[in-house]
C-alpha positions in Angstrom: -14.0 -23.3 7.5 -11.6 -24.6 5.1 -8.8 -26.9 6.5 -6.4 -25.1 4.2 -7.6 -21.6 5.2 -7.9 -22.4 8.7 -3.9 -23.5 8.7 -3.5 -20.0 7.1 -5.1 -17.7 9.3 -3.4 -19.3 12.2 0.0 -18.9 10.8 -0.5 -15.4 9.6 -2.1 -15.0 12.7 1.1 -15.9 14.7 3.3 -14.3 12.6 1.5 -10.8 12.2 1.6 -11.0 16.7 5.0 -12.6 17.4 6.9 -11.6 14.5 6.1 -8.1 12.5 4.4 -6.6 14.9 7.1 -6.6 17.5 9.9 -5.7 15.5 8.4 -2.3 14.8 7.4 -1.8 18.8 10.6 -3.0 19.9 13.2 -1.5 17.6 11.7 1.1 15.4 10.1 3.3 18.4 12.6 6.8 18.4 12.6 7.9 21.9 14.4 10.4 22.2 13.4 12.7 19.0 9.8 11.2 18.5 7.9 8.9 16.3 10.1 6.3 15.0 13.3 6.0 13.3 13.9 6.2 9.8 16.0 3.5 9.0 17.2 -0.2 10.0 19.6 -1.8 7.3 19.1 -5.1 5.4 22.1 -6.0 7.8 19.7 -5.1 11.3 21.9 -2.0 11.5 19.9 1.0 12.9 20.7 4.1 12.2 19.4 6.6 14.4 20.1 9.5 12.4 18.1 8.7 9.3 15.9 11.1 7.6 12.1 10.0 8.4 10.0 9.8 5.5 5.9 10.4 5.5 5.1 6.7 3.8 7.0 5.1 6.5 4.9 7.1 9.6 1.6 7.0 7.9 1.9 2.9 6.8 2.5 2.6 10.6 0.0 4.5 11.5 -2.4 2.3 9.2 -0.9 -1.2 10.5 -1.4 -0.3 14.1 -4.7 1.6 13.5 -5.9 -1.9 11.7 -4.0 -3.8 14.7 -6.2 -2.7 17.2 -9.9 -2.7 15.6 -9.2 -6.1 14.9 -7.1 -7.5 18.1 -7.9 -4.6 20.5 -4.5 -4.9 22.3 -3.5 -1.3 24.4 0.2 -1.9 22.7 -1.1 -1.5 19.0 -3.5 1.6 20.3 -0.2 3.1 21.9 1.9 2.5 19.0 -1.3 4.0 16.5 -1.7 7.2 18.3 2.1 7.9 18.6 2.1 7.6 14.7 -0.6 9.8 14.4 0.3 12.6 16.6 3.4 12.4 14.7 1.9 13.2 11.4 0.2 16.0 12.3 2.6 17.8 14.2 5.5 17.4 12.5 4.7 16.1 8.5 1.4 18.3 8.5 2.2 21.5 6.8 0.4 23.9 8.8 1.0 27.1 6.5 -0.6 25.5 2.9 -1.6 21.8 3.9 -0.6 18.2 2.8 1.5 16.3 4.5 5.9 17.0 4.0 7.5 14.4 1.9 10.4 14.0 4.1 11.7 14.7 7.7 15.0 15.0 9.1 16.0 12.7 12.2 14.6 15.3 14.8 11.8 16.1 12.9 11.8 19.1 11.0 11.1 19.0 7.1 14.3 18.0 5.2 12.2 18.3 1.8 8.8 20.1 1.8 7.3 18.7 -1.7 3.7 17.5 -2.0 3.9 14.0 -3.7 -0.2 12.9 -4.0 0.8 9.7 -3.2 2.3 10.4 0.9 -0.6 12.5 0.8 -2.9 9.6 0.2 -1.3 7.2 2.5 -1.7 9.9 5.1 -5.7 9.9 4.6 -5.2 5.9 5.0 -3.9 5.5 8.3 -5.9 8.4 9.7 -9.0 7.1 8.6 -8.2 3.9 9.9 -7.4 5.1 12.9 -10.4 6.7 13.0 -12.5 3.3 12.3 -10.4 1.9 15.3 -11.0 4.7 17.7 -13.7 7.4 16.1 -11.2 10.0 16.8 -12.5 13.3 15.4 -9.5 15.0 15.1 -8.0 12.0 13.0 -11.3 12.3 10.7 -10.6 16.5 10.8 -7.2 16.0 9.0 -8.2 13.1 6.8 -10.9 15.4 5.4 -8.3 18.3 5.2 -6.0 16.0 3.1 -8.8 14.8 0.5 -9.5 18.3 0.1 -6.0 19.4 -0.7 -5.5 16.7 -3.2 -8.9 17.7 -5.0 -8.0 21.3 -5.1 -4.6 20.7 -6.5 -4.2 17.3 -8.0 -7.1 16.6 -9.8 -7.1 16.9 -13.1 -10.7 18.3 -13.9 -10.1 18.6 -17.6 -8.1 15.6 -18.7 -9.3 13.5 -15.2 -7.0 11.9 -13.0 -4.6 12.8 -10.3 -1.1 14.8 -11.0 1.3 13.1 -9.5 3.2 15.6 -7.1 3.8 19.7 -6.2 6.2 22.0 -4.8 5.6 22.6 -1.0 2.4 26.0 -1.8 1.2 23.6 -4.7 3.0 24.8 -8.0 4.5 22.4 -10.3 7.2 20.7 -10.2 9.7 19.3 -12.8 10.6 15.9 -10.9 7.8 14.2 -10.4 9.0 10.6 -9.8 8.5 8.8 -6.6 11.5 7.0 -6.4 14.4 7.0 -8.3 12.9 3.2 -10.6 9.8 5.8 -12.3 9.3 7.7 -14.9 9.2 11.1 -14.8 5.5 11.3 -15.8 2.6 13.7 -15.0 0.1 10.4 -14.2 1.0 7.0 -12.6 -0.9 4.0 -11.9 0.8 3.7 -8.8 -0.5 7.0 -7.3 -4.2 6.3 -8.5 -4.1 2.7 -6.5 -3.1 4.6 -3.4 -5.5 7.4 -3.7 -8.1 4.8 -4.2 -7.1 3.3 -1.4 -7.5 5.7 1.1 -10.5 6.9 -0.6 -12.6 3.6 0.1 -11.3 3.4 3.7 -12.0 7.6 4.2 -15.6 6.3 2.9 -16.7 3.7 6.1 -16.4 6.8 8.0 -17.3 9.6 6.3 -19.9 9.4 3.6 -19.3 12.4 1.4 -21.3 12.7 -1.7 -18.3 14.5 -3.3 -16.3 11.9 -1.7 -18.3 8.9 -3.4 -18.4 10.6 -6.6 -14.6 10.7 -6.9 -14.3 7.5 -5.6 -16.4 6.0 -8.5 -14.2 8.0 -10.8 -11.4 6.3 -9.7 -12.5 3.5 -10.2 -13.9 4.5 -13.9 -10.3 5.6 -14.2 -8.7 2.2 -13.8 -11.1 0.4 -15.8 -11.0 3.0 -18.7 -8.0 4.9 -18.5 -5.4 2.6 -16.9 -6.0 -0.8 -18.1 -4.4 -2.2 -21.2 -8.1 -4.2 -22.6 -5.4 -6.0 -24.8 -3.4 -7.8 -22.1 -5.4 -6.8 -18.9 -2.5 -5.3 -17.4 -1.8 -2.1 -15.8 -0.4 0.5 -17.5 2.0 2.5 -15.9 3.2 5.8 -16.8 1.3 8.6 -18.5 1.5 12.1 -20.2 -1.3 14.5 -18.8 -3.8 13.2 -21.9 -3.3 9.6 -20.6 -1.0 8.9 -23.5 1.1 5.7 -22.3 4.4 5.3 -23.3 6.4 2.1 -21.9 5.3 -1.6 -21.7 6.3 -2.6 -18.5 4.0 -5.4 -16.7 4.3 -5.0 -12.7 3.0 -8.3 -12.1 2.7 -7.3 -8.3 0.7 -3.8 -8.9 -1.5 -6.1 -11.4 -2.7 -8.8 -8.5 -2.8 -5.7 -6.0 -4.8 -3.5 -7.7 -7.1 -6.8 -8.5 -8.4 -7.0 -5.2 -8.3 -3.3 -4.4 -10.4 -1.9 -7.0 -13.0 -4.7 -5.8 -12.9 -3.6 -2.5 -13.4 0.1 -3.2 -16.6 -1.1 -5.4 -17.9 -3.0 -2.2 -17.7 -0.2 -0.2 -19.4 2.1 -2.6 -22.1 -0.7 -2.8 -22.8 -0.2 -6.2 -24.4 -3.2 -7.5 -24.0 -1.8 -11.2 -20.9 -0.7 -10.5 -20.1 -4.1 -9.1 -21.4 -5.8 -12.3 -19.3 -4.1 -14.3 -16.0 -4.4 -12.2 -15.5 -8.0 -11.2 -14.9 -9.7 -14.2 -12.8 -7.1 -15.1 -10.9 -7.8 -11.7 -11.1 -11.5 -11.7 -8.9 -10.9 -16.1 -6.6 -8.2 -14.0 -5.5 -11.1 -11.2 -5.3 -13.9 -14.3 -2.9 -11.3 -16.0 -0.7 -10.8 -13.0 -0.6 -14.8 -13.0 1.8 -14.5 -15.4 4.1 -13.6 -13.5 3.8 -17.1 -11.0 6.4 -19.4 -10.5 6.2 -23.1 -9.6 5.9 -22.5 -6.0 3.2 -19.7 -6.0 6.0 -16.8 -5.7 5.5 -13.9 -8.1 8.1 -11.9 -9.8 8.7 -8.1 -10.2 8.6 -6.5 -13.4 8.7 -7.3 -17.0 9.9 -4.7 -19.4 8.7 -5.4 -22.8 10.8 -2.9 -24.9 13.5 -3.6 -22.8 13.1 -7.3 -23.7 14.2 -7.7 -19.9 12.3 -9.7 -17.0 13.1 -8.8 -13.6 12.5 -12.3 -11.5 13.7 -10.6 -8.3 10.9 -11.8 -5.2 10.1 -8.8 -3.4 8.6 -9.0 0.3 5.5 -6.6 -1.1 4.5 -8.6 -4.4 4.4 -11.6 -2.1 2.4 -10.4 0.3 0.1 -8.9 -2.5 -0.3 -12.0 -4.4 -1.6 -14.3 -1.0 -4.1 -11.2 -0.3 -5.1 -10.5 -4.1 -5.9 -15.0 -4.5 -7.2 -15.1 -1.1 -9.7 -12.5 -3.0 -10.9 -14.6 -5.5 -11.1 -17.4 -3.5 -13.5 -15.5 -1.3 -15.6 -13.5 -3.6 -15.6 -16.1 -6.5 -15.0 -19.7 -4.6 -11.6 -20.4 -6.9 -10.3 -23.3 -5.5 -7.1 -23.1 -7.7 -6.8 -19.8 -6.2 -6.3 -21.0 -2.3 -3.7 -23.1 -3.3 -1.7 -20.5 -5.0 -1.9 -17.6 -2.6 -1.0 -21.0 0.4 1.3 -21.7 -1.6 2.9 -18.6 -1.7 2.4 -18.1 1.8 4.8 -21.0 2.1 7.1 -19.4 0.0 7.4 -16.5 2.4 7.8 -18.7 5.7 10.5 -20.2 4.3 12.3 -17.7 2.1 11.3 -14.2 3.3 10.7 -14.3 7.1 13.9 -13.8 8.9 13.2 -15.9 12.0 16.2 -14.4 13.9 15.9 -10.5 13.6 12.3 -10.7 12.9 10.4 -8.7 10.2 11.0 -10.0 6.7 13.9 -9.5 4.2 13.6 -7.1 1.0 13.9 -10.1 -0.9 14.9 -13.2 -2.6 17.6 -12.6 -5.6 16.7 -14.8 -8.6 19.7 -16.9 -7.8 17.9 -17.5 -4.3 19.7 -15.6 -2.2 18.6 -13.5 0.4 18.6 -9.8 -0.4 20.5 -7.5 1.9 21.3 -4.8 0.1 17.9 -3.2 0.4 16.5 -2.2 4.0 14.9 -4.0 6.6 13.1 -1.3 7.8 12.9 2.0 6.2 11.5 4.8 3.6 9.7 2.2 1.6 9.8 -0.9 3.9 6.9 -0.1 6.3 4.9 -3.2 8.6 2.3 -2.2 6.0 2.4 -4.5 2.9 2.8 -7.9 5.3 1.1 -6.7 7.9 -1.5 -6.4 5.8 -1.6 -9.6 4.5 -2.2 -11.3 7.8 -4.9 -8.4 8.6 -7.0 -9.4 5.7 -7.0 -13.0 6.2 -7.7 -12.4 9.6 -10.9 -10.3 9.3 -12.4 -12.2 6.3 -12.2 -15.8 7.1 -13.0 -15.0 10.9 -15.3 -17.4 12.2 -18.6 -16.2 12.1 
């Protein structure tokens, strides 16, 4: 193995063990109301009462799922299955299905929407979990959550996903999925994270149906999504696909680089294959762009805005070590392994917090530490980093 590589899978190694993983086991673990707390400031204040939001549970639920098929340690099991028994009894809707967008601190639903994409990262830690355990009642609901989305979310006329659905399914005028988007009937950002779960729902169930709308989805990037002008992502959509803002998410760009590959490796699809990766490998040299010096990535660039937003978020970070370690692996890019080590270095230094643990929101563009935005909460989940370290792990294990 690689000197370079072998450095990096030890580190991330260590830090994934004595650093993420404990800070979500020791701190974030809600005894007395169940499943986890909703909530630890950017100051490493919790607050107890927080509202408990479905991406948070289900991206714990996939971190510890992944945790134990790869380390096998009971503490990661424990910390899975107490996820996932939270999500389905409390964010499963039992009367019309999908997961509840939000939950109060005690656990009953605080707002009862059906956003495609909570319901997608619901399918992604219970099929995980299932690939770590072969629980069948983990596979049951995953199966019960694709078919929700494909009833009511898939566009069968125009293709594509709809991005969310009042709580029986009917539409909805705010659509967003945070306060930063557009209120737009199609993002790119749901799409990735249906794709997602799709290609891990597919190493354990092989659905025809399944595999078919997996290979759409990938059609859909490729076709639909991607600007063949710049190689960026597009965004936002009108139903007909019809973009409407310039906005490069530099971040999104490198993610969606290396998972858009995967899903085509776990179809298997040599054609398929042939047609995707050097349409991945322009994607990941688009989202280059967006590189500093020391291999750190910024956020956004808003073209009619004529406005670049060089904040260094914890996420694209962790995106941009997985989506170079990618090419590197697939495509032996030497110039690759130094970027995503570099940026790796970057986070040790810059985003770890080696006293409180986890890692900060992020580094301001005048270098200082962000902590305005949370530690721990409705969209900063063990999942992004956590992931990081998990992929490096498993691919450049010694064989």
């Amino acid at each position: 193995m690689n000197n370079k590589v072998e450095l990096l899978r030890s580190e991330v190694l260590n830090e994934l063990e004595n650093n993420i993983l404990p800070f979500w086991m020791d701190k974030m673990v809600d005894k007395k109301n169940g499943g986890f707390f909703g909530r630890i400031s950017g100051d490493d204040v919790l607050y107890p009462d927080a509202s408990k939001g479905a991406i948070l549970n289900a991206r714990i639920l996939w971190t510890f799922s992944a945790a134990y098929r790869l380390l096998r340690k009971d503490a990661y099991l424990e910390t899975a299955t107490r996820a996932k028994c939270y999500l389905i009894d409390k964010f499963y809707d039992p009367e019309y299905g999908g997961i509840y967008w939000e939950l109060d601190a005690q656990g009953n639903p605080l707002d009862t929407k059906k956003q495609i994409y909570a319901i997608g990262f619901a399918i992604y830690g219970l099929s995980e979990y299932v690939r770590a355990t072969g629980d069948k009642e983990a596979l049951e609901y995953a199966i019960k959550l694709f078919e929700v989305i494909e009833k009511y979310s898939f566009d069968s006329e125009k293709n594509g996903y709809l991005e969310a659905l009042t709580r029986d399914w009917q539409p909805i005028n705010d659509m967003r999925l945070s306060d930063k988007d557009e209120n737009e009937k199609k993002t790119m950002n749901t799409h990735l994270h249906i794709l997602e779960p799709y290609a891990n729902l597919y190493r354990v169930w092989k659905d025809e149906r399944l595999k078919k709308q997996l290979k759409n989805l990938i059609e859909v990037f490729i076709y639909k999504i991607l600007d063949k002008k710049t190689y960026h992502l597009n965004l936002f959509f009108e139903e007909d696909w019809t973009n409407k803002y310039h906005i490069f998410s530099y971040g999104h760009d490198i993610e969606a680089s290396w998972l858009i590959h995967e899903a085509a490796l776990v179809l298997d699809d040599k054609q398929l294959l042939k047609e995707v990766e050097p349409v991945i490998i322009q994607i990941a040299a688009a989202a280059d762009e967006g590189l500093n010096p020391d291999g750190s990535m910024i956020y956004e660039n808003f073209l009619d805005k004529k406005h670049i937003d060089r904040e260094l978020h914890w996420w694209v970070q962790a995106e941009n070590v997985v989506g170079h370690m990618n090419l590197y692996q697939h495509f032996g890019d030497e110039k690759a392994l130094d970027i995503a080590a570099d940026c790796w270095n970057f986070i040790k230094e810059k985003l770890v917090d080696k006293k409180e643990g986890e890692w900060y929101w992020s580094r301001m563009p005048d270098g200082t530490i962000n902590r305005k935005d949370d530690k721990a909460g409705f969209w900063k989940c063990p999942y992004h980093n956590g992931r990081m370290c998990m992929e490096i792990i498993e691919r450049f294990a010694e064989k």
